[in-house]
N, CA, C and O atoms as a GROMACS GRO file, in nm:
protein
  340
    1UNK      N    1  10.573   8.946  10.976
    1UNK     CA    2  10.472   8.887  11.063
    1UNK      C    3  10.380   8.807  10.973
    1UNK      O    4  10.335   8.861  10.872
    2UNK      N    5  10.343   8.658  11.009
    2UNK     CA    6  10.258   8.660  10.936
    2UNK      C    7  10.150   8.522  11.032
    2UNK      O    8  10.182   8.445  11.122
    3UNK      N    9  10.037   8.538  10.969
    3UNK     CA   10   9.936   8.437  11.030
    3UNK      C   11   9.994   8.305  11.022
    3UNK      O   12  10.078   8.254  10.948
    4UNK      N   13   9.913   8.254  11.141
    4UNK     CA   14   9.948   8.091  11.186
    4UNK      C   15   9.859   8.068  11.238
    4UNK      O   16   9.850   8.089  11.359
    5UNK      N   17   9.776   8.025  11.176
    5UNK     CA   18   9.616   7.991  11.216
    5UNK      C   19   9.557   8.049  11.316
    5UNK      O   20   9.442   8.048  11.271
    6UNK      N   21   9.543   8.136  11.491
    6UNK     CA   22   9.440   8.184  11.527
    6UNK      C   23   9.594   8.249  11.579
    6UNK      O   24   9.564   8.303  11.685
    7UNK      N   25   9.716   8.266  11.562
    7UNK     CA   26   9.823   8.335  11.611
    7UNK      C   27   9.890   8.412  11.486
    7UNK      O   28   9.857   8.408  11.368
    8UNK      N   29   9.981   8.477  11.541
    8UNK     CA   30  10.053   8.596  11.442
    8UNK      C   31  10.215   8.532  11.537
    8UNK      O   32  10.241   8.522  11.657
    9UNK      N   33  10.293   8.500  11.409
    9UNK     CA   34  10.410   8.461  11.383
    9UNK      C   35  10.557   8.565  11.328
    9UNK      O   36  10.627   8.576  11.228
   10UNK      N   37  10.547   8.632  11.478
   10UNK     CA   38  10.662   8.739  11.401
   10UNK      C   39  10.814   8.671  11.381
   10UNK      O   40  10.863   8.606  11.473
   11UNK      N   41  10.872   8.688  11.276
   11UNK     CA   42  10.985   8.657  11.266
   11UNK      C   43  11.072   8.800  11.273
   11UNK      O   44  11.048   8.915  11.238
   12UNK      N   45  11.181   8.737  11.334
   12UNK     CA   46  11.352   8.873  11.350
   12UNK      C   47  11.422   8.753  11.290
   12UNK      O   48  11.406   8.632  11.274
   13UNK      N   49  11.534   8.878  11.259
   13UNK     CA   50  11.656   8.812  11.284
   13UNK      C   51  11.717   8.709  11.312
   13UNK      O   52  11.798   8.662  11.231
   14UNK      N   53  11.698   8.664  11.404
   14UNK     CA   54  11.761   8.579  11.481
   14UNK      C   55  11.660   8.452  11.560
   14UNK      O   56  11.679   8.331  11.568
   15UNK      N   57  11.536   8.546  11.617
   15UNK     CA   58  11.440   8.483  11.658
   15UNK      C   59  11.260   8.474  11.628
   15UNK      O   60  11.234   8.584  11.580
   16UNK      N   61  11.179   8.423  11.632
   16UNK     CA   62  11.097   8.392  11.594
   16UNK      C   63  10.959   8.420  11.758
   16UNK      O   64  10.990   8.410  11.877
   17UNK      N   65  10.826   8.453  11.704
   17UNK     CA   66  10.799   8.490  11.837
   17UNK      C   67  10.644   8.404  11.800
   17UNK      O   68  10.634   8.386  11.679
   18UNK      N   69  10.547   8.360  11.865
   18UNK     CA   70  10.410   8.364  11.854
   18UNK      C   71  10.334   8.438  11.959
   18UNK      O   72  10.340   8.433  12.081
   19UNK      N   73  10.244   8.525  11.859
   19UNK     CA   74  10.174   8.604  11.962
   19UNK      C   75   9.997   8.563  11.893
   19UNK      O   76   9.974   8.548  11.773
   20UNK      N   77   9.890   8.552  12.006
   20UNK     CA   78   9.769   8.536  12.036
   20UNK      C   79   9.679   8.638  11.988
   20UNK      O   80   9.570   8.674  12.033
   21UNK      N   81   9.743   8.677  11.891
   21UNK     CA   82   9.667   8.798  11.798
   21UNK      C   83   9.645   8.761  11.670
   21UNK      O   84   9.707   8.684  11.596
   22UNK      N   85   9.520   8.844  11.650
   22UNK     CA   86   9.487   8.791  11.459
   22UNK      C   87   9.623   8.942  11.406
   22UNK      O   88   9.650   9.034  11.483
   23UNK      N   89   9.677   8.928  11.286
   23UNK     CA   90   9.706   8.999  11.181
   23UNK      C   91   9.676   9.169  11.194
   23UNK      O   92   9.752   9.266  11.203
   24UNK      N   93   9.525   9.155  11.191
   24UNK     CA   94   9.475   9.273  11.200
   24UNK      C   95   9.446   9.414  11.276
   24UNK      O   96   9.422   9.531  11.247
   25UNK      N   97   9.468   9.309  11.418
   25UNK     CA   98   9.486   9.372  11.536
   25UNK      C   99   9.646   9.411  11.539
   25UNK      O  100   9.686   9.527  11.530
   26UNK      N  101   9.729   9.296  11.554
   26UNK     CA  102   9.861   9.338  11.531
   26UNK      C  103   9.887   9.510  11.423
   26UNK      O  104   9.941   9.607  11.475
   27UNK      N  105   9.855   9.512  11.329
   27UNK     CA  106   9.876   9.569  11.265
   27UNK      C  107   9.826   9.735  11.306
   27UNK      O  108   9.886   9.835  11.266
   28UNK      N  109   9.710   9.736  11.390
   28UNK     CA  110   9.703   9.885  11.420
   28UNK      C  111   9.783   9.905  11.560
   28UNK      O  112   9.758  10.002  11.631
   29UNK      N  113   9.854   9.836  11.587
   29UNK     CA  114   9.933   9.860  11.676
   29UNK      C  115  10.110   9.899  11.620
   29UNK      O  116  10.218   9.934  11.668
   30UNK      N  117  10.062   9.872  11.518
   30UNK     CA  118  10.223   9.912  11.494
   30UNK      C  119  10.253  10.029  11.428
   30UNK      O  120  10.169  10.106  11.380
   31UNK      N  121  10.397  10.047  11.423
   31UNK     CA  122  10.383  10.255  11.312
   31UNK      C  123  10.312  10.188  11.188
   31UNK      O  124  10.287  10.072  11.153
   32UNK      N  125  10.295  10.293  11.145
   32UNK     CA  126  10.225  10.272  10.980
   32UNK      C  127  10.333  10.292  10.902
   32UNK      O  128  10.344  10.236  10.793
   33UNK      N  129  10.430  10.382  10.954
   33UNK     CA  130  10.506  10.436  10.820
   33UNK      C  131  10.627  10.268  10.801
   33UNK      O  132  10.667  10.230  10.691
   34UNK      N  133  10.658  10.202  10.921
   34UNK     CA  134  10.745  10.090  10.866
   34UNK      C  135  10.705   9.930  10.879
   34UNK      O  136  10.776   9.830  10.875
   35UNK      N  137  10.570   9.947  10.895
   35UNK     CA  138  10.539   9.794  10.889
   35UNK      C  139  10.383   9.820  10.769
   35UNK      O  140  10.281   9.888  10.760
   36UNK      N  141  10.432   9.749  10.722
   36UNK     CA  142  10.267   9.724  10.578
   36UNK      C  143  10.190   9.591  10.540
   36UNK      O  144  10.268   9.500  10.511
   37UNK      N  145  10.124   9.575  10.537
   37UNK     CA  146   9.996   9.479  10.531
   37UNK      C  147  10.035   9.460  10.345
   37UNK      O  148  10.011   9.549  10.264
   38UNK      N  149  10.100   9.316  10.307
   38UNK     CA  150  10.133   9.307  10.179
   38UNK      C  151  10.034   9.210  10.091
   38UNK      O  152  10.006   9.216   9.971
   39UNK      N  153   9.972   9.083  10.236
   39UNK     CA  154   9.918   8.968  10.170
   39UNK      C  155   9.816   8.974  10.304
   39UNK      O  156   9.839   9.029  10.411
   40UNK      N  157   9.718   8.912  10.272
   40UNK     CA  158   9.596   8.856  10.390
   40UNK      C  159   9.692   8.781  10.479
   40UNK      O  160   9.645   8.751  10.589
   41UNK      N  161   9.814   8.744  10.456
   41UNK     CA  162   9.834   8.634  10.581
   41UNK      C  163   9.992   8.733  10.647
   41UNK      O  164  10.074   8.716  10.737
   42UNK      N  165   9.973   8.817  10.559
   42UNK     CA  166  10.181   8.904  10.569
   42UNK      C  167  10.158   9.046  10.631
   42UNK      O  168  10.058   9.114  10.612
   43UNK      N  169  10.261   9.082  10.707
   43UNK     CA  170  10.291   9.236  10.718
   43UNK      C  171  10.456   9.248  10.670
   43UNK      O  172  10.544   9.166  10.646
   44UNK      N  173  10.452   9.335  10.668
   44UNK     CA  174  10.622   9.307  10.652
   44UNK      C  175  10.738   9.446  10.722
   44UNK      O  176  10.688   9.554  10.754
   45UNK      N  177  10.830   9.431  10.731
   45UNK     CA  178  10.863   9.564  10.802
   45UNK      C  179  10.976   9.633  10.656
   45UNK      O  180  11.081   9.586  10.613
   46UNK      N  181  10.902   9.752  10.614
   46UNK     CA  182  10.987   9.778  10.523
   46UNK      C  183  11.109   9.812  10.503
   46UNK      O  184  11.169   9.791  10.398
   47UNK      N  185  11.167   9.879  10.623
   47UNK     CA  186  11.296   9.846  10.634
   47UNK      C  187  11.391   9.741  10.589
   47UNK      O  188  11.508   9.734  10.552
   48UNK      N  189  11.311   9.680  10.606
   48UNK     CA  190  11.418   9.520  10.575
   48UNK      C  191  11.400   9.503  10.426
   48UNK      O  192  11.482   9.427  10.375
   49UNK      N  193  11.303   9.562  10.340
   49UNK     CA  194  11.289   9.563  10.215
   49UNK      C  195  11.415   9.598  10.088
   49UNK      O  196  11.459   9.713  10.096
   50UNK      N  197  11.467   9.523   9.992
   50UNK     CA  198  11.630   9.601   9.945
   50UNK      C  199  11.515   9.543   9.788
   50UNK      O  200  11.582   9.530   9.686
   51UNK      N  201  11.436   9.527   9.779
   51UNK     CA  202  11.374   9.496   9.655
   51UNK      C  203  11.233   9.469   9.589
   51UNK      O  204  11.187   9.364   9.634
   52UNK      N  205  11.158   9.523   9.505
   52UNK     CA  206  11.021   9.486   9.489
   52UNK      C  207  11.019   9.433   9.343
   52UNK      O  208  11.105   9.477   9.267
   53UNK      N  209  10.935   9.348   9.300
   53UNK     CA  210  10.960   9.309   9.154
   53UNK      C  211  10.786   9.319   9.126
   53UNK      O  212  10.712   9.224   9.152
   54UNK      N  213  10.751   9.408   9.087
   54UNK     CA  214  10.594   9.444   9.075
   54UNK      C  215  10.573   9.335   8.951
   54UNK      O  216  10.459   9.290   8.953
   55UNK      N  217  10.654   9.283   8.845
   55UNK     CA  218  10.572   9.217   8.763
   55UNK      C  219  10.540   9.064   8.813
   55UNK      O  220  10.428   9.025   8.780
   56UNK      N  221  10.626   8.964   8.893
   56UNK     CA  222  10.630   8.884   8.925
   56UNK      C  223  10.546   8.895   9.097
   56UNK      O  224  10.491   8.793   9.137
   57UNK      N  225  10.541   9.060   9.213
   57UNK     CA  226  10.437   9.041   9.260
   57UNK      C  227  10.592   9.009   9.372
   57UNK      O  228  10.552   9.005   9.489
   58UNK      N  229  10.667   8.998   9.369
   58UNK     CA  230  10.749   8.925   9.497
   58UNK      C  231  10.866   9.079   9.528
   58UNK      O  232  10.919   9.163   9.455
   59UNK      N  233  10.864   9.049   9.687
   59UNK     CA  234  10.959   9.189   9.777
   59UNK      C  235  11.082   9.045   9.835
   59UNK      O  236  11.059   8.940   9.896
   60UNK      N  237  11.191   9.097   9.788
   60UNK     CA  238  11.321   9.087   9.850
   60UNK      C  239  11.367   9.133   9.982
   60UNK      O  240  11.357   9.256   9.984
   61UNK      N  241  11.422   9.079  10.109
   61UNK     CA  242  11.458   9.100  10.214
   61UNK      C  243  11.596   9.098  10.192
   61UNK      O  244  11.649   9.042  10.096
   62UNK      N  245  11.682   9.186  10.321
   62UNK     CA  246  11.795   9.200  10.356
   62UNK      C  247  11.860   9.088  10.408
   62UNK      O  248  11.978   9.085  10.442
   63UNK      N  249  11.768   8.981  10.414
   63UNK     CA  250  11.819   8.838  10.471
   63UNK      C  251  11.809   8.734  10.359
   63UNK      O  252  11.813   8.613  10.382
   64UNK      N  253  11.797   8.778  10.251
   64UNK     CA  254  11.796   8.686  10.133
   64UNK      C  255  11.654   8.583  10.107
   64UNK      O  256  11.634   8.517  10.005
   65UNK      N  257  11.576   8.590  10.210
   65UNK     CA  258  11.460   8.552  10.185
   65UNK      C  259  11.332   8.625  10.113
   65UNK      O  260  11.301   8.724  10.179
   66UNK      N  261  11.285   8.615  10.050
   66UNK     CA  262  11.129   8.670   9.948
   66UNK      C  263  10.994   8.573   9.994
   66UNK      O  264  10.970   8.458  10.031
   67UNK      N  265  10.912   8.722   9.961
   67UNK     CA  266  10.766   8.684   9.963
   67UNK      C  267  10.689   8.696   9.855
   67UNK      O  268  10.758   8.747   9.767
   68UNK      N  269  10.572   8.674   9.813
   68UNK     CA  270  10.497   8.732   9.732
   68UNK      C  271  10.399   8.815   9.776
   68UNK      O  272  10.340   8.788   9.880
   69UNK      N  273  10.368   8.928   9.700
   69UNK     CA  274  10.248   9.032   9.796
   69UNK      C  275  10.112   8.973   9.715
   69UNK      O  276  10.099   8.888   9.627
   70UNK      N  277  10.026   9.051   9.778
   70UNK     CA  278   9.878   9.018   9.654
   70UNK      C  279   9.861   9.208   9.621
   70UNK      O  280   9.906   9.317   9.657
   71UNK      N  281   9.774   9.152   9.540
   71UNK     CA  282   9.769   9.347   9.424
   71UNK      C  283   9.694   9.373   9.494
   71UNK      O  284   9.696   9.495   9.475
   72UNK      N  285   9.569   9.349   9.621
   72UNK     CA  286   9.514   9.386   9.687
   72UNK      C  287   9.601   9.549   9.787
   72UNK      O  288   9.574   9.669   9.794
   73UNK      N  289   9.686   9.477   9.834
   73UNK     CA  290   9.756   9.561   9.913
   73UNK      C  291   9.854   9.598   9.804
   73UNK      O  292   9.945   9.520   9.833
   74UNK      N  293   9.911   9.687   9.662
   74UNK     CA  294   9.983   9.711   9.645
   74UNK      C  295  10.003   9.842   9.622
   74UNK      O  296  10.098   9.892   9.561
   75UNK      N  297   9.908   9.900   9.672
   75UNK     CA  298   9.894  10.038   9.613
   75UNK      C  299   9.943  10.096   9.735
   75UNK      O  300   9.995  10.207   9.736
   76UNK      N  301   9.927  10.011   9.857
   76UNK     CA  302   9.927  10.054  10.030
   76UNK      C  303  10.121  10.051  10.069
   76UNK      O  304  10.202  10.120  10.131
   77UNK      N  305  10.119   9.938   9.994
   77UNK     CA  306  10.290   9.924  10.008
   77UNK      C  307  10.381   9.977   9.915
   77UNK      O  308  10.493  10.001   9.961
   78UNK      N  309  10.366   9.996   9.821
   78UNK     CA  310  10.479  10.097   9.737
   78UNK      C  311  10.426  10.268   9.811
   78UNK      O  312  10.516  10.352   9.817
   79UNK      N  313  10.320  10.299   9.848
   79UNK     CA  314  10.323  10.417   9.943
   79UNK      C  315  10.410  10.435  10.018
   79UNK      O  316  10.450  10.551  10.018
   80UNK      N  317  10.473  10.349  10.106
   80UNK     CA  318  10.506  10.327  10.166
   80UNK      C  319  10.706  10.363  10.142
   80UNK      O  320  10.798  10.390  10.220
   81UNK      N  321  10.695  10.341   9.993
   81UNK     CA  322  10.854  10.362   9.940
   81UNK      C  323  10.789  10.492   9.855
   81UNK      O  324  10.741  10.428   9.761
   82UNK      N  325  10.774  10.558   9.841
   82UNK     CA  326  10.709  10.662   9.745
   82UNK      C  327  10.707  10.644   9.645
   82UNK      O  328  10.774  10.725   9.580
   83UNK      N  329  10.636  10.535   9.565
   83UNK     CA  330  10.643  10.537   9.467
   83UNK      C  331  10.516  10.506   9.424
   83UNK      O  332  10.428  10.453   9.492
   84UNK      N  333  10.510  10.535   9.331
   84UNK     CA  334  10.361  10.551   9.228
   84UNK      C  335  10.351  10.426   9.109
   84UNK      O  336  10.447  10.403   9.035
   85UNK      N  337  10.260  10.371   9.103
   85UNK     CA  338  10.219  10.302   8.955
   85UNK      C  339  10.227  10.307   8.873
   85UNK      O  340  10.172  10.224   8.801
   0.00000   0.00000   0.00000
């Protein structure tokens, strides 16, 4: 999911959605344990996660596409895989 100026831009699979929500709101609506807040503008669903590269800061998807996170949220998202610093 990620921001698109006063909308939230979820991407699937296959299709793409815009919804009339900030980020933030989206986000307490969803489980905690598989969607995570990575960047001010990103959530991501960790499931779809097959990779994290903490020195370079960028998570690998099951669809061959990457993001970069910010260190803000990184302590929130490797929680998330159990892993520690």
């Amino acid at each position: 999911i990620e921001v698109d100026g006063k909308y939230s831009k979820v991407v699937c699979h296959t299709e793409k959605f815009v919804i009339q929500q900030s980020l933030k709101d989206l986000q307490i609506q969803l489980p905690a344990l598989q969607f995570c807040r990575v960047h001010r503008n990103y959530i991501v669903n960790v499931k779809e996660v097959t990779k994290i590269n903490v020195i370079n800061n960028e998570i690998f998807f099951r669809d061959g596409e990457t993001l970069f996170f910010s260190r803000r949220y990184i302590d929130e998202f490797l929680q998330a895989f159990k892993i520690f610093k």
